[in-house]
PDBQT receptor file of N, H, CA, C and O in Angstrom, charges set to zero:
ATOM      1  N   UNK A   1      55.725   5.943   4.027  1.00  0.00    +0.000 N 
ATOM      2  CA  UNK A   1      56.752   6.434   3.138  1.00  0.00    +0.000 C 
ATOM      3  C   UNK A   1      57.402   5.267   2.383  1.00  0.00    +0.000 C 
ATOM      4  O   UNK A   1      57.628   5.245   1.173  1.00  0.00    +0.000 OA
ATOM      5  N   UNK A   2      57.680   4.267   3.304  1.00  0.00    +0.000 N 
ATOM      6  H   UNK A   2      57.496   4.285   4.287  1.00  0.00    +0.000 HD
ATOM      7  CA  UNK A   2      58.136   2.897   2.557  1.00  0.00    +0.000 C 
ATOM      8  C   UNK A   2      57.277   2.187   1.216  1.00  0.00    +0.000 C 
ATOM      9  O   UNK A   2      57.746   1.431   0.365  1.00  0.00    +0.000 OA
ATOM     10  N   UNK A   3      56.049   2.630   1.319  1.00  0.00    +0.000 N 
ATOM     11  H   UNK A   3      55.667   3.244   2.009  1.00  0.00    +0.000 HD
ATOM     12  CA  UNK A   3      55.045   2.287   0.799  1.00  0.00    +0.000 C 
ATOM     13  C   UNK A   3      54.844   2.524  -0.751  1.00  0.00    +0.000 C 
ATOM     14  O   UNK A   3      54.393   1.850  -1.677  1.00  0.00    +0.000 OA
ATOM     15  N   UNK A   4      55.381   3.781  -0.616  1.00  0.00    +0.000 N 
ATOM     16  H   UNK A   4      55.747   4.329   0.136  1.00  0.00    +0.000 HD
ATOM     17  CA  UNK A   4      55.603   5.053  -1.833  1.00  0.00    +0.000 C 
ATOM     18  C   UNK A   4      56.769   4.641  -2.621  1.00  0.00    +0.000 C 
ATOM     19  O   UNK A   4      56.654   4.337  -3.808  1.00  0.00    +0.000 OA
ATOM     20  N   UNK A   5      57.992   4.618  -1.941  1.00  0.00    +0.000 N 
ATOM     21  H   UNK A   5      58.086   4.865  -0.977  1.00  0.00    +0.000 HD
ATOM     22  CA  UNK A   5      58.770   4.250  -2.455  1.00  0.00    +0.000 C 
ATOM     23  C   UNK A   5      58.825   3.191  -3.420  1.00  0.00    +0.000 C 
ATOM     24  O   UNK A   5      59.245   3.181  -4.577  1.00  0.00    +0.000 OA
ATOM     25  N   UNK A   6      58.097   1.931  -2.400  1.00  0.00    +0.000 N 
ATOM     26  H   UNK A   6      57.755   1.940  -1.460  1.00  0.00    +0.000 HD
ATOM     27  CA  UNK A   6      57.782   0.255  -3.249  1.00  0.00    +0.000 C 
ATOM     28  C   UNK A   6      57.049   0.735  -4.447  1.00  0.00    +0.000 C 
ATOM     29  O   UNK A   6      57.598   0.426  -5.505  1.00  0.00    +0.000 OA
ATOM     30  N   UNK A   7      55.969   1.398  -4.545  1.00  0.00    +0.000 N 
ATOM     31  H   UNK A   7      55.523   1.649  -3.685  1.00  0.00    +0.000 HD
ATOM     32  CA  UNK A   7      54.837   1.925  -5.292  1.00  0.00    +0.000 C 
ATOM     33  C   UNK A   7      55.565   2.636  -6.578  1.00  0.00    +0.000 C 
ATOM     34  O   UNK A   7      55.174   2.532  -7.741  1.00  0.00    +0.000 OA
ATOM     35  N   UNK A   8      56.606   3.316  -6.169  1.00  0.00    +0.000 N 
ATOM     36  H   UNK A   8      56.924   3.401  -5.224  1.00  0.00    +0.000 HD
ATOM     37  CA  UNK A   8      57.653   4.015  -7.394  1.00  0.00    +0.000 C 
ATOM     38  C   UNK A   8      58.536   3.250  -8.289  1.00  0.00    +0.000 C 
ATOM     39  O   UNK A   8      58.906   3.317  -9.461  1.00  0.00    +0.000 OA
ATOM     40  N   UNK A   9      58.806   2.178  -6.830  1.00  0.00    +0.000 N 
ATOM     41  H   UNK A   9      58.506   2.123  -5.878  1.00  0.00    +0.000 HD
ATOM     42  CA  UNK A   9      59.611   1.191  -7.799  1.00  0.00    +0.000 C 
ATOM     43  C   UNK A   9      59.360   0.221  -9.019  1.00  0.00    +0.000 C 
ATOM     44  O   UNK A   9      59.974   0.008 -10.064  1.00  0.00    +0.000 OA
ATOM     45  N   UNK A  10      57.982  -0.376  -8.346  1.00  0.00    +0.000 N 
ATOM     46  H   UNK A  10      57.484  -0.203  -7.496  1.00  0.00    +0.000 HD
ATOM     47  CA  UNK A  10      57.645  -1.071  -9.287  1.00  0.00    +0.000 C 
ATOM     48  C   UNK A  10      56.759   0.082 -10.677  1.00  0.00    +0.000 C 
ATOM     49  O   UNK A  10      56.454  -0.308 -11.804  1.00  0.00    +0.000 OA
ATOM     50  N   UNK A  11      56.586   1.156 -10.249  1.00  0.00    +0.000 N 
ATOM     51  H   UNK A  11      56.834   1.473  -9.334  1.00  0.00    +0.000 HD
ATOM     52  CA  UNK A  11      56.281   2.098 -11.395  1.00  0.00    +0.000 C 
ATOM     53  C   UNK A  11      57.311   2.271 -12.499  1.00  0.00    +0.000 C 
ATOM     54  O   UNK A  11      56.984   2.331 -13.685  1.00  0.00    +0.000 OA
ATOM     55  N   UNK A  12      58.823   2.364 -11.984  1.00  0.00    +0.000 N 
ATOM     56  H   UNK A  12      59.089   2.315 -11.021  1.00  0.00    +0.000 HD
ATOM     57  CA  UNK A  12      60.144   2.626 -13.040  1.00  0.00    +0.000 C 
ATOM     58  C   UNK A  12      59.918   1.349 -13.390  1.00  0.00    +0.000 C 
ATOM     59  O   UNK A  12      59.794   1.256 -14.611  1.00  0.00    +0.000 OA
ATOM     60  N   UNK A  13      59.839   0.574 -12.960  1.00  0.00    +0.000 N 
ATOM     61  H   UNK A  13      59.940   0.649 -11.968  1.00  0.00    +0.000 HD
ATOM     62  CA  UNK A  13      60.073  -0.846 -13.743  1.00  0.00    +0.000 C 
ATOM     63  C   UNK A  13      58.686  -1.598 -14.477  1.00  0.00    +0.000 C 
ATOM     64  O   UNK A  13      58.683  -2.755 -14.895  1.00  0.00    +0.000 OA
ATOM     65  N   UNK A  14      57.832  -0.900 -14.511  1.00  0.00    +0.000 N 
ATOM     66  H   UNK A  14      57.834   0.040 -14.171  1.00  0.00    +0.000 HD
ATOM     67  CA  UNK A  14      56.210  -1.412 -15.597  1.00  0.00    +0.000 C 
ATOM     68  C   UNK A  14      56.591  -0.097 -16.608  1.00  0.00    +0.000 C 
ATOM     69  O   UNK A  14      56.036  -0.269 -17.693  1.00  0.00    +0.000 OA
ATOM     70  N   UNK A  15      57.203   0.887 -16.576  1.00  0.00    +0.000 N 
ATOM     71  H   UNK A  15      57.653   1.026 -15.695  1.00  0.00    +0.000 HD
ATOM     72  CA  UNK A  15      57.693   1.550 -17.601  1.00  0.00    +0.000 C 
ATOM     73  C   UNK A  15      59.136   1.418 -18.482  1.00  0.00    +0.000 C 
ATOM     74  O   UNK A  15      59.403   1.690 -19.652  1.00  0.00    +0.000 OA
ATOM     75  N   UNK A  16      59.796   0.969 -17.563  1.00  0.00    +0.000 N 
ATOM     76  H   UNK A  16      59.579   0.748 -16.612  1.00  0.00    +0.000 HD
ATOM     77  CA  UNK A  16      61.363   0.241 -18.436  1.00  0.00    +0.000 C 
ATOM     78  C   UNK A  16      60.818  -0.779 -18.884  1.00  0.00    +0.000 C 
ATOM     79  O   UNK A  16      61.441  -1.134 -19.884  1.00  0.00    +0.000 OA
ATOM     80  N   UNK A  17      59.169  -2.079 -18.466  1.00  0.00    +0.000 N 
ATOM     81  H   UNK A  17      58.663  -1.791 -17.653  1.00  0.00    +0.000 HD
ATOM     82  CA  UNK A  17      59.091  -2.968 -19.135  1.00  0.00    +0.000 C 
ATOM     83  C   UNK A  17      57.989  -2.484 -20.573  1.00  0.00    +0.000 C 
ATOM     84  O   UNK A  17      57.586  -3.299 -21.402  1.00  0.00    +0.000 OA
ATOM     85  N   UNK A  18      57.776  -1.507 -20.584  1.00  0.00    +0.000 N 
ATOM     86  H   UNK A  18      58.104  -0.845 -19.910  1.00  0.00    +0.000 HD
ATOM     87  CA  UNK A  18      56.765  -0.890 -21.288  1.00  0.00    +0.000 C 
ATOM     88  C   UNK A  18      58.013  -0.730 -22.609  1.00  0.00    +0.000 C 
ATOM     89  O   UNK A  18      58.128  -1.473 -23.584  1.00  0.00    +0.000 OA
ATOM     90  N   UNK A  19      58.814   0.416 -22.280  1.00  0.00    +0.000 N 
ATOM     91  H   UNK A  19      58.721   1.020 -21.488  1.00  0.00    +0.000 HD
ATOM     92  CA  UNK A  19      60.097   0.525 -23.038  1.00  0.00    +0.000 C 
ATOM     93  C   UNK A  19      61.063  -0.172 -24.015  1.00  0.00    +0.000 C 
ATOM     94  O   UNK A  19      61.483   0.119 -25.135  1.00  0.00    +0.000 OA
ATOM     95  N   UNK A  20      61.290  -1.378 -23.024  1.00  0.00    +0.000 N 
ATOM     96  H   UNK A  20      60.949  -1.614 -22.114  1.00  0.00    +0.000 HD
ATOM     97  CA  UNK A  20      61.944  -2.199 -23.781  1.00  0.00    +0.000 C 
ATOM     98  C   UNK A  20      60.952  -3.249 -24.186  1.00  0.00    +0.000 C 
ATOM     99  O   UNK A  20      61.487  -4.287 -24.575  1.00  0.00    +0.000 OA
ATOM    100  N   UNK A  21      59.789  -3.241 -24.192  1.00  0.00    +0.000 N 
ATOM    101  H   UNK A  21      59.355  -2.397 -23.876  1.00  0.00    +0.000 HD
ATOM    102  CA  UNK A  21      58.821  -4.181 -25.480  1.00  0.00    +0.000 C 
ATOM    103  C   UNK A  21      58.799  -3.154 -26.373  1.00  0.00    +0.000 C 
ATOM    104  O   UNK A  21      58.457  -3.626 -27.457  1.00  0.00    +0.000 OA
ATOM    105  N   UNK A  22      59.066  -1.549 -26.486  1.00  0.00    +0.000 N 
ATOM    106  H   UNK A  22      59.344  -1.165 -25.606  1.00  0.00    +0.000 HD
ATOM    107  CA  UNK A  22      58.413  -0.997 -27.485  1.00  0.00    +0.000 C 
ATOM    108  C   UNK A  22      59.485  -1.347 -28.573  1.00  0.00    +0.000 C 
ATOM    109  O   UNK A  22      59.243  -1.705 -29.726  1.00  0.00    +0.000 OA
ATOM    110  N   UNK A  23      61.094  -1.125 -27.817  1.00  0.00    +0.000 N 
ATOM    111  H   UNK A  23      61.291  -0.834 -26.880  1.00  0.00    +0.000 HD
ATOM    112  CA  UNK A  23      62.183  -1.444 -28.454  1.00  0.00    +0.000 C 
ATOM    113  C   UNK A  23      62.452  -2.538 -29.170  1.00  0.00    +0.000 C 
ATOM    114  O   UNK A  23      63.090  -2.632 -30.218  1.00  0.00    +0.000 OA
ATOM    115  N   UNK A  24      61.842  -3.484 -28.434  1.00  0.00    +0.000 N 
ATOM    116  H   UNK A  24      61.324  -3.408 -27.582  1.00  0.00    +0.000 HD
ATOM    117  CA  UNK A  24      62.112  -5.221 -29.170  1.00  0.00    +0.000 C 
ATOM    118  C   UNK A  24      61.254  -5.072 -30.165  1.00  0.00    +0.000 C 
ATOM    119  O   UNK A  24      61.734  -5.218 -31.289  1.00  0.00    +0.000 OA
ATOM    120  N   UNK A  25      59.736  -4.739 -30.062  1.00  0.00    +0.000 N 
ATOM    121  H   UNK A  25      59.346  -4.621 -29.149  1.00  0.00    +0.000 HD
ATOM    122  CA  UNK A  25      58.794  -4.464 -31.320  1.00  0.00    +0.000 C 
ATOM    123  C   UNK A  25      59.535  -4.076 -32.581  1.00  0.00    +0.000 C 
ATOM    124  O   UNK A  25      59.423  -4.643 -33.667  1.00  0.00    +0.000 OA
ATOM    125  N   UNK A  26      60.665  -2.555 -32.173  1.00  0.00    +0.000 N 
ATOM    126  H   UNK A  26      60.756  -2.093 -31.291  1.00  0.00    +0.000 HD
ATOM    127  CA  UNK A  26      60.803  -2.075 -33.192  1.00  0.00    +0.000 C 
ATOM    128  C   UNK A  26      62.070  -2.534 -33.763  1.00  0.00    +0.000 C 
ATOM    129  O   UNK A  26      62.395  -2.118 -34.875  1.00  0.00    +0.000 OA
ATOM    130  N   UNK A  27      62.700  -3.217 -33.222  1.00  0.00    +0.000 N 
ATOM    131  H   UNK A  27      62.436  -3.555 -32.319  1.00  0.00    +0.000 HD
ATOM    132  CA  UNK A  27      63.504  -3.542 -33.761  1.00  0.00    +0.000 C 
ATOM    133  C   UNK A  27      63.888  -5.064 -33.940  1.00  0.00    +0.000 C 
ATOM    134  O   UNK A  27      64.636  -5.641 -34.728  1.00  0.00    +0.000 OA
ATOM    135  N   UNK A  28      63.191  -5.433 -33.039  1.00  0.00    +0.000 N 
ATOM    136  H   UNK A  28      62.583  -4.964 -32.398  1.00  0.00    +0.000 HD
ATOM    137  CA  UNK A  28      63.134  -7.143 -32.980  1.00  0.00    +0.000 C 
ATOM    138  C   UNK A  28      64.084  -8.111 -32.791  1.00  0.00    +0.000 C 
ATOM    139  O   UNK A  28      64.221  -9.253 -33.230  1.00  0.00    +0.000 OA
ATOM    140  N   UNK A  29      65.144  -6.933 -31.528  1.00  0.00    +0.000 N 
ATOM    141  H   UNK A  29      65.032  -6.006 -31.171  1.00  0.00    +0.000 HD
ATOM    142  CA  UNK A  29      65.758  -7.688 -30.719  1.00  0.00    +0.000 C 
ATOM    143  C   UNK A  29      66.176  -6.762 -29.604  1.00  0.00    +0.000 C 
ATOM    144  O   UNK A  29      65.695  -5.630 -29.670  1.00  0.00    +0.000 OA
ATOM    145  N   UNK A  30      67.204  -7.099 -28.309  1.00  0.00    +0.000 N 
ATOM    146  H   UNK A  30      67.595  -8.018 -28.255  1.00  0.00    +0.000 HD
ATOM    147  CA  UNK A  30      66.832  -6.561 -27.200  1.00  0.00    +0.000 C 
ATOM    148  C   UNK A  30      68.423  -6.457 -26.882  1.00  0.00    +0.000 C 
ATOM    149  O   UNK A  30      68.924  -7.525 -26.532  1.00  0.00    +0.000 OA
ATOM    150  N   UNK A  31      69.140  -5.536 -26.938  1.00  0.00    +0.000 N 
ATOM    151  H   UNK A  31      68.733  -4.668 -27.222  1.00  0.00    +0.000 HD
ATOM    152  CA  UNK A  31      70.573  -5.361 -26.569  1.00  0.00    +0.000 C 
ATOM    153  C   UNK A  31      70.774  -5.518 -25.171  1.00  0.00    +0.000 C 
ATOM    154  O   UNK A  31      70.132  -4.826 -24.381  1.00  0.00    +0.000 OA
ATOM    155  N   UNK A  32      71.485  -6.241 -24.844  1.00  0.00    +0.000 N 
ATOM    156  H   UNK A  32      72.007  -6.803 -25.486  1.00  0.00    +0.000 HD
ATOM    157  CA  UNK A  32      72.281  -6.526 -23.172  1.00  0.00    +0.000 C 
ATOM    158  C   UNK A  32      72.511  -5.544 -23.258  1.00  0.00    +0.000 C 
ATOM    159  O   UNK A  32      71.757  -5.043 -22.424  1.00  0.00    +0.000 OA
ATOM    160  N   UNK A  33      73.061  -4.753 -23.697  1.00  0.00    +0.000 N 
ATOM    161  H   UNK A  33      73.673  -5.161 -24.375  1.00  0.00    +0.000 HD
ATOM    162  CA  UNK A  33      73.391  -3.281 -22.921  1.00  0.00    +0.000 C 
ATOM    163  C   UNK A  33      72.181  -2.543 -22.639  1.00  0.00    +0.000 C 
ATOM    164  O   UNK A  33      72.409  -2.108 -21.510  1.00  0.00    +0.000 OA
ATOM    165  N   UNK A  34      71.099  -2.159 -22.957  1.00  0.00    +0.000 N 
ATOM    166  H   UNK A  34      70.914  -2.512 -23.874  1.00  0.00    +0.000 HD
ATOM    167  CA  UNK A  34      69.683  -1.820 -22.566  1.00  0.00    +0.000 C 
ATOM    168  C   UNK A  34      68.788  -2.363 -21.449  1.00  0.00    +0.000 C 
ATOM    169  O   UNK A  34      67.859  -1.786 -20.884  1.00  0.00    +0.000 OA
ATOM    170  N   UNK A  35      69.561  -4.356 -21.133  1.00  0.00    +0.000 N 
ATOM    171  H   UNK A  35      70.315  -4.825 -21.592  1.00  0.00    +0.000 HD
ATOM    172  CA  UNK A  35      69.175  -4.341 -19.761  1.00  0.00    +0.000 C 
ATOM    173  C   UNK A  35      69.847  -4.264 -18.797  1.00  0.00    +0.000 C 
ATOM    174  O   UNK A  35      69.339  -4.355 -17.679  1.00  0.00    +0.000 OA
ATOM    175  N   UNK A  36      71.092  -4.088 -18.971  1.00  0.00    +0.000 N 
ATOM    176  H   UNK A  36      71.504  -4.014 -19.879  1.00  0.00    +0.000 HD
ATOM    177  CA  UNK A  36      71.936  -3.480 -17.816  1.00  0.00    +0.000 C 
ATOM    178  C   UNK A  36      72.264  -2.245 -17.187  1.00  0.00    +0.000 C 
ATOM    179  O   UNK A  36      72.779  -1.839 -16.145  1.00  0.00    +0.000 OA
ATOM    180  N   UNK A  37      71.568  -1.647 -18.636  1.00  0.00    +0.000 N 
ATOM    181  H   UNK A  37      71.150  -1.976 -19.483  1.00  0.00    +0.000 HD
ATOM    182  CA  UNK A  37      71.159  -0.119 -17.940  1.00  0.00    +0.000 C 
ATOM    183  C   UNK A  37      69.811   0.066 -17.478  1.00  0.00    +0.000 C 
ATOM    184  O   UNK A  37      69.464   1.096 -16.899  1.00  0.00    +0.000 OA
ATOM    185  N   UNK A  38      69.002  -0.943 -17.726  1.00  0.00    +0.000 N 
ATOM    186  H   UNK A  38      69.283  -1.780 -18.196  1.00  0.00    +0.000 HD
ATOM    187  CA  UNK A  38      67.647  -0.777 -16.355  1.00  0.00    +0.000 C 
ATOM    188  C   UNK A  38      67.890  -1.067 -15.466  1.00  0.00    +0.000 C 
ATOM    189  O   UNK A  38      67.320  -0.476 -14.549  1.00  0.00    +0.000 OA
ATOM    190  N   UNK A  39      69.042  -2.331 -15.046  1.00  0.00    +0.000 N 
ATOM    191  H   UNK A  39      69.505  -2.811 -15.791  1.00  0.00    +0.000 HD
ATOM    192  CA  UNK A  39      69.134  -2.873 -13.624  1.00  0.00    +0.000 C 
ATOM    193  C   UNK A  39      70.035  -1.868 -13.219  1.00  0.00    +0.000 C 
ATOM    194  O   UNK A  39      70.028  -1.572 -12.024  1.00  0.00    +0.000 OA
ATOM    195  N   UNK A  40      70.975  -1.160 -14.143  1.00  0.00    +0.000 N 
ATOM    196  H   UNK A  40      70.981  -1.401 -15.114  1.00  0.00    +0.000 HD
ATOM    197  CA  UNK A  40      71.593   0.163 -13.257  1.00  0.00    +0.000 C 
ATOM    198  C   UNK A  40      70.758   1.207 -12.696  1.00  0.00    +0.000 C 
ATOM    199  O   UNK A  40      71.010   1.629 -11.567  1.00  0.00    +0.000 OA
ATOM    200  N   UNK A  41      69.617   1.747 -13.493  1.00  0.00    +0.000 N 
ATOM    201  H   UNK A  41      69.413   1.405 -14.410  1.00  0.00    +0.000 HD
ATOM    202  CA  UNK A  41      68.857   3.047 -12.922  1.00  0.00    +0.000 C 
ATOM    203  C   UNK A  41      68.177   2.218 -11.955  1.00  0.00    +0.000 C 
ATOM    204  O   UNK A  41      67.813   2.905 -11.001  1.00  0.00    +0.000 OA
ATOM    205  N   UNK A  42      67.820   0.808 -11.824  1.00  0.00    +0.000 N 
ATOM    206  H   UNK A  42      68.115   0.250 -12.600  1.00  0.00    +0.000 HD
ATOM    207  CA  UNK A  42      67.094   0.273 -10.769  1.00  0.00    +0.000 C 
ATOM    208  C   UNK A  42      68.246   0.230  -9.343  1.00  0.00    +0.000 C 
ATOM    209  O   UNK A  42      67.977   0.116  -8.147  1.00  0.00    +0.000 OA
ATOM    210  N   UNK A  43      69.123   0.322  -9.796  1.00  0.00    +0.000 N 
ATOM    211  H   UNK A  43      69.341   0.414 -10.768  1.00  0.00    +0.000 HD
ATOM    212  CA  UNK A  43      70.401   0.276  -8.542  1.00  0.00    +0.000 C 
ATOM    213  C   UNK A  43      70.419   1.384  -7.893  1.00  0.00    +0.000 C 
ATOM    214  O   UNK A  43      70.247   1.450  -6.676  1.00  0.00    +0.000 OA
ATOM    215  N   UNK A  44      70.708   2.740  -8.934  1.00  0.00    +0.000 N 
ATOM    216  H   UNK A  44      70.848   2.686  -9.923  1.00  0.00    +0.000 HD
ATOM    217  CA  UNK A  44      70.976   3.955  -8.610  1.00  0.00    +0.000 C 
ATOM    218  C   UNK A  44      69.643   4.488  -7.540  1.00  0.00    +0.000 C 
ATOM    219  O   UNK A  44      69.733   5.061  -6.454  1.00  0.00    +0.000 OA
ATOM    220  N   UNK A  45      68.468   4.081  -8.267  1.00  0.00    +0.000 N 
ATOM    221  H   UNK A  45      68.395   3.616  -9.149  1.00  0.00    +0.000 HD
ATOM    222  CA  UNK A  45      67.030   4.257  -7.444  1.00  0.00    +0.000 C 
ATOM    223  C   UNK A  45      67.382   3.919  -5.623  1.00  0.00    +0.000 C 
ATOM    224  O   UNK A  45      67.526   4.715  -4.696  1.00  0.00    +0.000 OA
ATOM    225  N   UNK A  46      67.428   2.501  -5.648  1.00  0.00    +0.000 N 
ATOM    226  H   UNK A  46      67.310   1.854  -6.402  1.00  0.00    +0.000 HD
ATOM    227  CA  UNK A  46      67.825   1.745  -4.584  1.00  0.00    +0.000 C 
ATOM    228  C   UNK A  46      68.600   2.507  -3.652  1.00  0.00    +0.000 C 
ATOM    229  O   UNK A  46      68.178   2.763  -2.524  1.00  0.00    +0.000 OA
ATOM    230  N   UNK A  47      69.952   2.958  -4.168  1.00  0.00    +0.000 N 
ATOM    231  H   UNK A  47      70.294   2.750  -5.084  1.00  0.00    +0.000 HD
ATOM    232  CA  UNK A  47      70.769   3.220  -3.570  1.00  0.00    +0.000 C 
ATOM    233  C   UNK A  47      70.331   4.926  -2.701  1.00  0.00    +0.000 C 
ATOM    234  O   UNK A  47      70.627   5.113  -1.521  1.00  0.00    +0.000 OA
ATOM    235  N   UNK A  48      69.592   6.023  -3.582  1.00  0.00    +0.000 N 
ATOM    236  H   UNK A  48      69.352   5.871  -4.541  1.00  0.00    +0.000 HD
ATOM    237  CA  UNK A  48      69.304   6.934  -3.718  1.00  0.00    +0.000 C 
ATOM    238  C   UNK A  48      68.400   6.784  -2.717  1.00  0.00    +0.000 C 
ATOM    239  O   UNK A  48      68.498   7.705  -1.906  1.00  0.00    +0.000 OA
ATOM    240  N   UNK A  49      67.052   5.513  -2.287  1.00  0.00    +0.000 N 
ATOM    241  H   UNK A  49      66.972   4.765  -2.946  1.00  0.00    +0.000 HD
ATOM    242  CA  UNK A  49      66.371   5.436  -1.798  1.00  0.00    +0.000 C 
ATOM    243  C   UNK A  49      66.702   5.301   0.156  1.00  0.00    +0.000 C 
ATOM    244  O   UNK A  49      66.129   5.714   1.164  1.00  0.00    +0.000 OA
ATOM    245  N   UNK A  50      68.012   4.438  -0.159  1.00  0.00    +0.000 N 
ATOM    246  H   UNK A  50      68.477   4.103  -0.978  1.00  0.00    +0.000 HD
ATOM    247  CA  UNK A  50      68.560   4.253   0.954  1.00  0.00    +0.000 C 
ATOM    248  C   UNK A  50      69.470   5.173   1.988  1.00  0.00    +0.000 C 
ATOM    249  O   UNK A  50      69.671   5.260   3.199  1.00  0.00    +0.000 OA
ATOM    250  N   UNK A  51      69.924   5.846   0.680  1.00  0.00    +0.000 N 
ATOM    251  H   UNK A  51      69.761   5.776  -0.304  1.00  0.00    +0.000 HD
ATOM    252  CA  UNK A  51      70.594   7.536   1.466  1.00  0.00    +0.000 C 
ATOM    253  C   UNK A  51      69.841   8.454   2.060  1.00  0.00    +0.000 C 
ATOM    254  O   UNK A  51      70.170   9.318   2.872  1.00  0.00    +0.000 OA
ATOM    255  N   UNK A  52      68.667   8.172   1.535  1.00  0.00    +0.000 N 
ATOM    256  H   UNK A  52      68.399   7.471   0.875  1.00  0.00    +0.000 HD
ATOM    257  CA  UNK A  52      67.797   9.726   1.899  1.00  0.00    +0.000 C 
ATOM    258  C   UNK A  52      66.648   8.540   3.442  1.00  0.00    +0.000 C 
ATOM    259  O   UNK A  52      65.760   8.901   4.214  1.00  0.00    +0.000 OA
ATOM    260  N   UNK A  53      67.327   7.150   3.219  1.00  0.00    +0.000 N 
ATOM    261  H   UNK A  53      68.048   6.857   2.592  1.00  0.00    +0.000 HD
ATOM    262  CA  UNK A  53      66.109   7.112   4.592  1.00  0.00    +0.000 C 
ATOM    263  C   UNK A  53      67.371   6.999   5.586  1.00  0.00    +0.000 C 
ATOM    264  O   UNK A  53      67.196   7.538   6.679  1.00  0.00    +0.000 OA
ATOM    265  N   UNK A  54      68.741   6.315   5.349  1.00  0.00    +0.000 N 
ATOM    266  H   UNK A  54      68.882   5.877   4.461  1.00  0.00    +0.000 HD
ATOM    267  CA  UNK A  54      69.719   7.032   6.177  1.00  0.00    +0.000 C 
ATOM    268  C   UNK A  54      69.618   8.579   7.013  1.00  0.00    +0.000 C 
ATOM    269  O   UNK A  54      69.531   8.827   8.215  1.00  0.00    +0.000 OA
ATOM    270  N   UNK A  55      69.655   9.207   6.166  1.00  0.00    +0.000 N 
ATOM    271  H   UNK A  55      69.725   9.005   5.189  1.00  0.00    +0.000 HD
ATOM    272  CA  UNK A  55      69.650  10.620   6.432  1.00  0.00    +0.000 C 
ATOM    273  C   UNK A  55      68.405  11.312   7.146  1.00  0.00    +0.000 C 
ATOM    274  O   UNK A  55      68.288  12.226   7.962  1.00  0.00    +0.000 OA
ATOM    275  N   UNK A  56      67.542  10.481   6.484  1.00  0.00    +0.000 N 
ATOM    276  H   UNK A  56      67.636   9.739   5.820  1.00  0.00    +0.000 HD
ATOM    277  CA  UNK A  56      65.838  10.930   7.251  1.00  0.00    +0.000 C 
ATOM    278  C   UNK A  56      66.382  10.296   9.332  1.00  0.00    +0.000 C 
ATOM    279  O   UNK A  56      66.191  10.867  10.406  1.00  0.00    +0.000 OA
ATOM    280  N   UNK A  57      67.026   9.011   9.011  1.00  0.00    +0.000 N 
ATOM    281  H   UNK A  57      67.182   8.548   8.138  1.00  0.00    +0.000 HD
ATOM    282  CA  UNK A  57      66.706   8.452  10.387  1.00  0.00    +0.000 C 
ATOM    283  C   UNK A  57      67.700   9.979  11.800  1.00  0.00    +0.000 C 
ATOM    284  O   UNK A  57      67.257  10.435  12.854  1.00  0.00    +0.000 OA
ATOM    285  N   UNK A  58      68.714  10.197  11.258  1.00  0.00    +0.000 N 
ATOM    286  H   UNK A  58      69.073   9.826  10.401  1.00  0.00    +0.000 HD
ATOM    287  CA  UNK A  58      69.799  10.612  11.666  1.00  0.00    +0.000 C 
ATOM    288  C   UNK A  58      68.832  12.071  12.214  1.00  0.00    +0.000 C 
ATOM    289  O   UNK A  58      68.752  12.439  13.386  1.00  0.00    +0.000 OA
ATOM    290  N   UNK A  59      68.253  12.647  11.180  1.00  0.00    +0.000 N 
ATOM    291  H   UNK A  59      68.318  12.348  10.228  1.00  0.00    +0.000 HD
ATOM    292  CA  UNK A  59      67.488  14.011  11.882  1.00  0.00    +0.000 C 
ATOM    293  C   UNK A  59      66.764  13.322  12.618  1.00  0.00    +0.000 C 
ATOM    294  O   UNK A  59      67.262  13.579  13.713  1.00  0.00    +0.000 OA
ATOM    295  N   UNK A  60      65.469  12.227  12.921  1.00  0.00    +0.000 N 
ATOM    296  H   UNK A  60      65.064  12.018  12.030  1.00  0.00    +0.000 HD
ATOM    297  CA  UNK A  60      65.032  11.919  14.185  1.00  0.00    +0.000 C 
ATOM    298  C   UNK A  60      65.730  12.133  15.232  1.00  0.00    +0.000 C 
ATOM    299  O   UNK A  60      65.287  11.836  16.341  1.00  0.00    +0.000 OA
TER     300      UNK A  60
């Protein structure tokens, strides 16, 4: 399950890096605010990831 997770993660993030090259392409520059909202959905992920294996351990 840990496995999956890693496997997801680095999936959101070869697509936020997919994203923001398409963005810099098109516009030909890269707003700090666009990477602080990847390292946020990368947080929220994290955090989301960690509640639900909290919660997984607790029903064992």
């Amino acid at each position: 399950m840990l496995k999956d997770r890693i496997k997801n993660l680095f999936i959101l993030i070869l697509f936020m890096i997919i994203v923001d090259g398409f963005i810099y392409y098109k516009t030909g520059s890269l707003s700090s605010e666009t990477i602080i909202n990847d390292i946020f959905v990368i947080g929220v992920y994290l955090i989301t990831c960690f509640i639900i294996y909290v919660i997984s351990k607790k029903k064992s």
